[in-house]
C-alpha positions in Angstrom: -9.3 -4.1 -17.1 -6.7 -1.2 -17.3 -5.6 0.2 -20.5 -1.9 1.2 -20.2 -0.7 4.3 -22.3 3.3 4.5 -22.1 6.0 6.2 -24.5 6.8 3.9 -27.7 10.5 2.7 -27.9 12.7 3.2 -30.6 12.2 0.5 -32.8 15.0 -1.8 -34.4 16.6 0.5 -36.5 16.5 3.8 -33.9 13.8 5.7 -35.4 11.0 6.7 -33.6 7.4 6.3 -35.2 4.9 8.5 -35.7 1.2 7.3 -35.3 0.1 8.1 -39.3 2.3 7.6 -42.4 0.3 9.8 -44.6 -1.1 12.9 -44.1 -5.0 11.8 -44.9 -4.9 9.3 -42.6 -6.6 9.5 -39.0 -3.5 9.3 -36.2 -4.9 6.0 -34.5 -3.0 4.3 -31.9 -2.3 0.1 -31.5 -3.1 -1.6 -28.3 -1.9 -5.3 -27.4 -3.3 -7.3 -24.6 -1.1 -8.2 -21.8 -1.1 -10.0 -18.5 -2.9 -12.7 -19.6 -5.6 -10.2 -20.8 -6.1 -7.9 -17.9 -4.2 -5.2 -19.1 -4.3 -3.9 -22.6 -0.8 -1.7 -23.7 -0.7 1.0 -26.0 2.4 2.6 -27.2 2.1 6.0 -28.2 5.0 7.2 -30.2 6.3 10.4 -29.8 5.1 12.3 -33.1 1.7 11.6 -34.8 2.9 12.8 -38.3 6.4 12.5 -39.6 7.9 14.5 -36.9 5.6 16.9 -36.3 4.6 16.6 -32.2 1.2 15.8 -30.6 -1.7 18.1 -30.3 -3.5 17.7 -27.0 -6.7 16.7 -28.7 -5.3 15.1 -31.2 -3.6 12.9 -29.1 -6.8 12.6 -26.4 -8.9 11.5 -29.6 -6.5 8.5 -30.3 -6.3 8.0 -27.3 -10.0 7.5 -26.6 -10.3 5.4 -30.1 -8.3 2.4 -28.2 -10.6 2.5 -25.4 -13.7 2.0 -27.6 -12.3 -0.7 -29.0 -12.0 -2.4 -25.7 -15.1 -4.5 -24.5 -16.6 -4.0 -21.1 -16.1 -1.9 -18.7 -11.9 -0.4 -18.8 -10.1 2.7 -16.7 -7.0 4.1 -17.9 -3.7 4.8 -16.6 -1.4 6.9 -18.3 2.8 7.3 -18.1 3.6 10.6 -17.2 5.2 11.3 -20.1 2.3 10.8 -21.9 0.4 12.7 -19.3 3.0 15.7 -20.3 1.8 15.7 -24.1 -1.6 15.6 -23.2 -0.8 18.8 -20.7 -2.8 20.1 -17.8 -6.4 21.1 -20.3 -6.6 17.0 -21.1 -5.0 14.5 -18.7 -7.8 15.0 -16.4 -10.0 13.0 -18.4 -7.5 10.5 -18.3 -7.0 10.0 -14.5 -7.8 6.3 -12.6 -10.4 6.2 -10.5 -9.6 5.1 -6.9 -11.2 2.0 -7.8 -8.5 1.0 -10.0 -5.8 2.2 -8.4 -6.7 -0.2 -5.1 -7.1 -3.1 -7.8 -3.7 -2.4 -8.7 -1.9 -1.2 -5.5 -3.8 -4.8 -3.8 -2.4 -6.6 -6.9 1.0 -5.4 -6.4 1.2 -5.7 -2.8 0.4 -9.7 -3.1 2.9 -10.6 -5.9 5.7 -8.8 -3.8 5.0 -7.8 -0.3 2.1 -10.1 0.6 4.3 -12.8 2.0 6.2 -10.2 3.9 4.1 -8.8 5.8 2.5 -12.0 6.9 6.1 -13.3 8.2 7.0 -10.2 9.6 3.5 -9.0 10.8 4.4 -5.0 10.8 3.3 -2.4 8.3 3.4 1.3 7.8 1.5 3.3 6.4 2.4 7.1 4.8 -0.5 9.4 4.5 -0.2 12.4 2.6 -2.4 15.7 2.2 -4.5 16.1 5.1 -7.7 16.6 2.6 -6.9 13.2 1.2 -7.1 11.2 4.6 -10.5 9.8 4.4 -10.0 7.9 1.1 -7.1 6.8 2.2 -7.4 5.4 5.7 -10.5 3.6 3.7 -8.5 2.5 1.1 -5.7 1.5 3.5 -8.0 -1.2 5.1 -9.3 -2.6 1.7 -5.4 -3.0 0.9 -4.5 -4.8 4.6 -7.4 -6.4 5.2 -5.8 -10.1 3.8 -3.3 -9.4 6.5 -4.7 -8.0 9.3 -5.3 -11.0 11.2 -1.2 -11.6 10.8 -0.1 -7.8 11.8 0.5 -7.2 15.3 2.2 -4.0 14.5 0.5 -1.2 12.4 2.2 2.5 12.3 0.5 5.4 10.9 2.4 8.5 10.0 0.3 12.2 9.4 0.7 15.4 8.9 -0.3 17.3 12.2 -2.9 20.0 12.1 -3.2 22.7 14.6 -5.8 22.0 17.1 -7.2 19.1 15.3 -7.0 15.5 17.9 -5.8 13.0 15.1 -7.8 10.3 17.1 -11.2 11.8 17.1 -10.6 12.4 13.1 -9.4 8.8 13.0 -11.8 6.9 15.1 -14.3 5.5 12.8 -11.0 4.3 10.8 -9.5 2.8 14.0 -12.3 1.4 15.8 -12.4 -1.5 13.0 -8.8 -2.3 13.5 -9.3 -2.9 17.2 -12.6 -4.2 17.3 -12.2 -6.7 14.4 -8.8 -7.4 14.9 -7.4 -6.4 18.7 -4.7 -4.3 16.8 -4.4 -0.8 18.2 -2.3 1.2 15.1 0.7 3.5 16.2 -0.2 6.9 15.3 2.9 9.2 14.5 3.0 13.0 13.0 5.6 14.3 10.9 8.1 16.2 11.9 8.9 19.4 10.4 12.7 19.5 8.5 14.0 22.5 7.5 16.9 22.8 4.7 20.1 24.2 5.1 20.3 24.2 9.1 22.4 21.9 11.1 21.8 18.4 11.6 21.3 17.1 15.7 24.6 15.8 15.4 26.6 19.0 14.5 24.7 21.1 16.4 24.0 19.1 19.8 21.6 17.1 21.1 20.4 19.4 23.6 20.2 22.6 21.3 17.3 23.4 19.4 17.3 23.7 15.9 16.8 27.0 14.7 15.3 27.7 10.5 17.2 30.5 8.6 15.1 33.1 7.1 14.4 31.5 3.9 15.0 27.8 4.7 13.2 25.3 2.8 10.2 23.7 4.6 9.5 19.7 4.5 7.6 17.0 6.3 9.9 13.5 7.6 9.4 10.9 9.4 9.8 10.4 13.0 12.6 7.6 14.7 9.9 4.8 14.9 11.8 2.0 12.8 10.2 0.9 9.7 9.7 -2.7 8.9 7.6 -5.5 6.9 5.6 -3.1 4.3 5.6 0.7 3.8 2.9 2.0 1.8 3.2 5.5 0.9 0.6 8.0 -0.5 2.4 11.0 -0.4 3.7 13.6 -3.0 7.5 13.7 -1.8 9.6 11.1 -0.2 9.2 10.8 3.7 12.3 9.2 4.6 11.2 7.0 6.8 13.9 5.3 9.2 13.9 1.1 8.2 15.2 -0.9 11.0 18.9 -2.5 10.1 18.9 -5.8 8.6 15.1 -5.9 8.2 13.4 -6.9 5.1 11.0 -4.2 3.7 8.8 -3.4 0.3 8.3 0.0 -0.2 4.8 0.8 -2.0 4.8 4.0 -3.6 1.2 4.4 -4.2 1.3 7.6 -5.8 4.4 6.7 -8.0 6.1 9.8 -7.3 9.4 10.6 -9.6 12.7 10.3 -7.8 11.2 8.2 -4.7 13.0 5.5 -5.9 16.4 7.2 -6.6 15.9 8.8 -2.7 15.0 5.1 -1.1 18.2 3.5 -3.0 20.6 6.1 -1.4 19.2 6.1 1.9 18.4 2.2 2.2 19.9 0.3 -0.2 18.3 -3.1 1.0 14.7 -2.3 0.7 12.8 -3.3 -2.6 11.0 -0.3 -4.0 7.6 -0.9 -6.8 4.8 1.6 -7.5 2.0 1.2 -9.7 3.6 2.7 -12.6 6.9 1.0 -12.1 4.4 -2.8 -11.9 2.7 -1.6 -15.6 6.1 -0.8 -16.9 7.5 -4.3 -16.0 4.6 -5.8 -17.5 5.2 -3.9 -21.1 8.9 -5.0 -20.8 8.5 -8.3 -19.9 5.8 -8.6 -23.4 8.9 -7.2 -25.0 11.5 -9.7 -23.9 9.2 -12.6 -24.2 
C-alpha cells in the first residue's frame, strides 16, 4: 500500500484550504482510499492556518498522523511540490523505498507497456549514475522478467568510465539473461554532447567536433534506434533516437520534470508515464468519478 501526498486543488469556489480552521486546533491532514484500496490519497493544501505557509515539521507531523492511521505495513510517496515545503532537513524521511518503487514502476509497465513489449519483443533500458548501477540492473530484471521470454532484443545504455570494462562490472547481471533466456543485451555508452558547438550536419561529417571553453557538458544517446519499451532511470533526459513509425512507451522511472515536455518535441508519437504522473492520474480520475 502507498500513501500518496499531492498539492490540494482549489476547491469549488477558488480558495485554497488550509489544514486547521482555528488556531487551537492540531493541522491534521484527510486521506481517501483509492485504487480499489491500494493507494491511500492525501491532499495537502497549501497553508495549514488561514494563510500562513507550512512549517517543515509541522507539516512532516501531519504528515506522519495519516500514516498511523493506515493499517499494515504502508511506504510513502510524495509530489514534489510537497517535497518542496517539506525542504531538504525533512523529505528524506519521506523517500520510497526501492521496494515500492519496482511495485509501482512493474504495475505501470503492465497497464501500458506490458502488451508492447510482448508484440514488439525489444526494450531499452537507460541507466543513470554509475553508483546506482547495481540496484538498477537488479531491479531492471525484476521489472522484465514477465517478458523476457518474448524479448529478442534488449539494449542497455551507460555512462562510460575510464578504464572500467562495462562487461566484467556487468557479468553477474548479464549471465542470467543469456543463461536463462539465450538473450545476449546490447550494451551502448553515452556519448558526450557539448552545448553551443556545431551539430555533424553544419560542421561535416568528417570533422571533429571541437567544445568551446565553457561549453555545457551532457550525456545522449547513441544512433541505436529505440523501440517497444524505454525505461529510464536517469536524472536528465537522454534523447534517445525511436525508430520511425514504431510504437514505444517511455518509462520515466525517476519522474524527472520536463522529460515529458523534451520527449513530446522530439517524438511526438511515443506515450510518455512515470510513477508520479500514474499516482496523479489515479487522484484525477477519483476526482472526475
Amino acid at each position: 500500500m502507498i500513501v500518496y501526498y499531492y498539492p490540494a486543488q482549489e476547491n469549488k469556489a477558488g480558495c485554497k484550504a488550509a489544514a486547521k480552521k482555528y488556531w487551537f486546533q492540531e493541522a491534521a491532514l484527510k486521506a481517501e482510499e483509492l485504487c480499489g484500496g491500494q493507494i491511500i490519497g492525501c491532499a495537502v493544501p497549501p497553508f495549514y492556518y488561514r494563510h500562513k505557509s507550512w512549517r517543515p515539521e509541522v507539516l512532516s507531523e501531519a504528515m506522519d498522523g495519516v500514516l498511523c492511521r493506515v493499517e499494515g505495513m504502508a511506504d510513502t510517496y510524495v509530489h514534489p511540490q510537497v517535497g518542496a515545503m517539506l525542504t531538504e532537513a525533512y523529505i528524506g524521511r519521506w523517500l520510497p523505498r526501492r521496494s515500492t518503487m519496482e511495485m509501482l514502476t512493474a504495475r505501470i509497465i503492465e497497464e501500458y507497456a506490458g502488451n508492447t513489449v510482448r508484440q514488439c519483443g525489444e526494450a531499452t533500458v537507460l541507466l543513470g549514475a554509475p553508483a546506482d548501477t547495481d540496484w538498477q540492473m537488479e531491479m531492471t530484471r525484476g521489472l522484465l522478467l514477465p517478458y523476457l521470454s518474448r524479448i529478442n532484443k534488449l539494449v542497455i545504455y551507460y555512462e562510460e568510465i575510464a578504464e572500467t570494462d562495462i562487461w566484467m562490472e556487468l557479468g553477474n547481471h548479464l549471465d542470467e539473461y543469456y543463461y536463462e533466456y539465450g538473450l545476449v543485451p546490447q550494451l551502448e555508452p553515452y556519448t558526450v554532447n557539448y552545448a553551443g558547438i556545431m551539430s555533424e550536419s553544419e560542421a561535416g561529417k568528417g570533422e571533429a567536433q571541437v567544445p568551446q571553453a565553457g561549453a555545457e557538458q551532457s550525456l545522449r544517446c547513441g544512433r541505436t534506434k529505440c523501440a517497444g519499451m524505454i525505461l529510464d532511470y536517469c536524472a536528465q533526459f537522454r534523447y534517445p533516437r525511436i525508430a520511425p513509425g514504431s510504437k514505444v512507451i517511455y518509462i520515466d522511472a525517476a519522474s524527472v520534470a520536463g522529460k515529458e515536455n523534451a520527449l513530446r518535441r522530439k517524438t511526438p508519437q511515443a506515450s510518455y508515464v512515470s510513477p508520479l504522473k500514474y499516482l496523479d492520474t489515479v487522484v484525477k480520475t477519483s476526482y472526475d468519478g
